[in-house]
N, C-alpha and C positions, 0 to 999 in steps of 0.2 A: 475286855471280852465284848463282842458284839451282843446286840439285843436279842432276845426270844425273838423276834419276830423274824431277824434273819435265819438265824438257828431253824426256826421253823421253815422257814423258804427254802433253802440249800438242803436240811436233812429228815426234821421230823415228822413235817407232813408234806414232804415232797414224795413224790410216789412215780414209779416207771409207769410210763402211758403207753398204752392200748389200741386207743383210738383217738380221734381228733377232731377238733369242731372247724369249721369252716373259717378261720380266721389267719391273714397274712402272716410272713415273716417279712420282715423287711432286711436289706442288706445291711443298717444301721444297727438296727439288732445282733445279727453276725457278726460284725465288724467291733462292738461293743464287747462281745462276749468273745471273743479271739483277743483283743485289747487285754481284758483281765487273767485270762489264759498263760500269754504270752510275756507275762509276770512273773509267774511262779517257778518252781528250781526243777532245773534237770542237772545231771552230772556234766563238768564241767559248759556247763552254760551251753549245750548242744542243741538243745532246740530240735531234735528233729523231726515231732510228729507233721504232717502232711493233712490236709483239710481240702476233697472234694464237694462243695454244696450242691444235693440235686435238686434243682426247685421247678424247672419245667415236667411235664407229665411224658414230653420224651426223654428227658436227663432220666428218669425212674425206669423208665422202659427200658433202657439197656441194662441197667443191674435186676430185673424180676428173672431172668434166666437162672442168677447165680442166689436166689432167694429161697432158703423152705417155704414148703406149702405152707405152714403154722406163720408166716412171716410176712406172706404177701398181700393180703389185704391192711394190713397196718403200715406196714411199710410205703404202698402205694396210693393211700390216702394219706400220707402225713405232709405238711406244707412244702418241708425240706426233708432231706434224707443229706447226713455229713457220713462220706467215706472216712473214718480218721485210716488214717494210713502212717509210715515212718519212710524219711529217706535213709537208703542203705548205705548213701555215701556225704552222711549227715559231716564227716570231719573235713570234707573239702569246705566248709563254712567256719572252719575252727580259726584263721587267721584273722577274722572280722569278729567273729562270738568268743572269742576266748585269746584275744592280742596277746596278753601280759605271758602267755607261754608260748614261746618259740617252736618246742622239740613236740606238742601233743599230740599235731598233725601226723608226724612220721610215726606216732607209735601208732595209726592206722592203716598207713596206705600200703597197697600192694594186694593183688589178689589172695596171697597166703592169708590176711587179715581180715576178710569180708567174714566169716564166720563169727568173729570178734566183736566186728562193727555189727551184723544184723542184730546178733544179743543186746548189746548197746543201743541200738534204736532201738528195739521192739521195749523191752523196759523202758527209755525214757520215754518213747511214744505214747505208751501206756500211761506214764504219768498225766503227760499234757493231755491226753483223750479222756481221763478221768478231770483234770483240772477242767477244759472246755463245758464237760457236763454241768457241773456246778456254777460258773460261769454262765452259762445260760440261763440255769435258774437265775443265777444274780439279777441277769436284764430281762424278768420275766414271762421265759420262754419253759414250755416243759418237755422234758427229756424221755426216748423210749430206747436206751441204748440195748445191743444183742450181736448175738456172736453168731446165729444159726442161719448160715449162707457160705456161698464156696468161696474161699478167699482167692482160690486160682484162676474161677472165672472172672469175678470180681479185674483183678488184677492184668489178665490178659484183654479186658476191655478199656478199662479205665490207665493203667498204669504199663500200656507193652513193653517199654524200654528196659524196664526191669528196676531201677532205682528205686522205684517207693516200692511197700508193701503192705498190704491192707490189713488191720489189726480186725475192728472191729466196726460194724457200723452204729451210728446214732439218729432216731428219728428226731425231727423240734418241730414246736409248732405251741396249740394250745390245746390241750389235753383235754378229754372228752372223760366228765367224771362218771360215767355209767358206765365204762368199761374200763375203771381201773378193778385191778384184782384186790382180793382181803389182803393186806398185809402180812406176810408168813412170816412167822417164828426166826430171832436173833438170840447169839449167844451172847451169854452172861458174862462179863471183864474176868471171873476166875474161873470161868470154863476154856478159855484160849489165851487167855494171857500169865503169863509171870513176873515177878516181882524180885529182881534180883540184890 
């Protein structure tokens, strides 16, 4: 088992950030925390989540169009802003990520099958966009992730071709402790789980 103190880093007193203090990310950092990321299990070894970093103040500028108002000052003060995104056509990568099966490829391809494939990215993307988060903490960095923005405009900025598609976003940087919120209320192991 790892130490309290990671435990502590990654979930107990890591907290969604708000706001931000004035301090870099560097590419090292990214690159560290994509490394850990890029680790962890998706379904057959797919890989598909997609990582735009915005780190100039015009990279931000083009996604505040597709930003809620509740969203735009945290978002445009934080060092980086990561698109996580999925590629839709994550199984054209399946003959290098996934060699040892021949046939996995073809039970994607074909436009009958994008409905298939987007459910299959959007889940594992999901996973890896929750792994990155944690991963960040790891190289610590702290995390403001949030869903309340348009994914279409998003999308028709960042991604036209149509291939990725924007899950969710994540602020990083270094979290500004006077504007993290109280901790709200978690449920209890025998309030949502069972025991079969």
């Amino acid at each position: 088992m790892i130490d309290s103190h990671a435990i502590e880093t990654l979930f107990t007193k890591a907290r969604t950030q708000n706001g931000w203090l004035d301090a870099p990310v560097s590419d090292a950092q990214l690159r560290a925390a994509f490394d850990l990321m890029k680790m962890a299990p998706t379904s057959a070894n797919t890989q598909p989540a997609r990582f735009v970093f915005l780190r100039t103040q015009a990279a931000k500028e083009r996604l505040r169009p597709a930003l809620s108002p509740g969203n735009v000052d945290k978002t445009m003060g934080a060092p980086v802003v990561a698109i996580v995104a999925h590629d839709v056509d994550f199984h054209e990568h399946l003959p290098r990520v996934f060699p040892h099966n021949t046939t996995m490829k073809a039970g994607f391809d074909g436009e009958d099958k994008r409905a298939v494939r987007e459910r299959f990215a959007f889940r594992n993307g999901t996973l890896q966009g929750a792994y990155f988060m944690l991963a960040a903490r790891a190289v610590g960095l702290d995390v403001g992730p949030m869903s309340g923005f348009d994914n279409a405009r998003v999308d028709a900025e960042f991604f036209p071709d149509g291939r990725f598609k924007s899950n969710f976003l994540c602020n990083l940087g270094r979290g500004d402790p006077s504007k993290v919120m109280q901790r709200l209320p978690r449920f209890e192991f025998d309030e949502v789980c069972s025991l079969l």
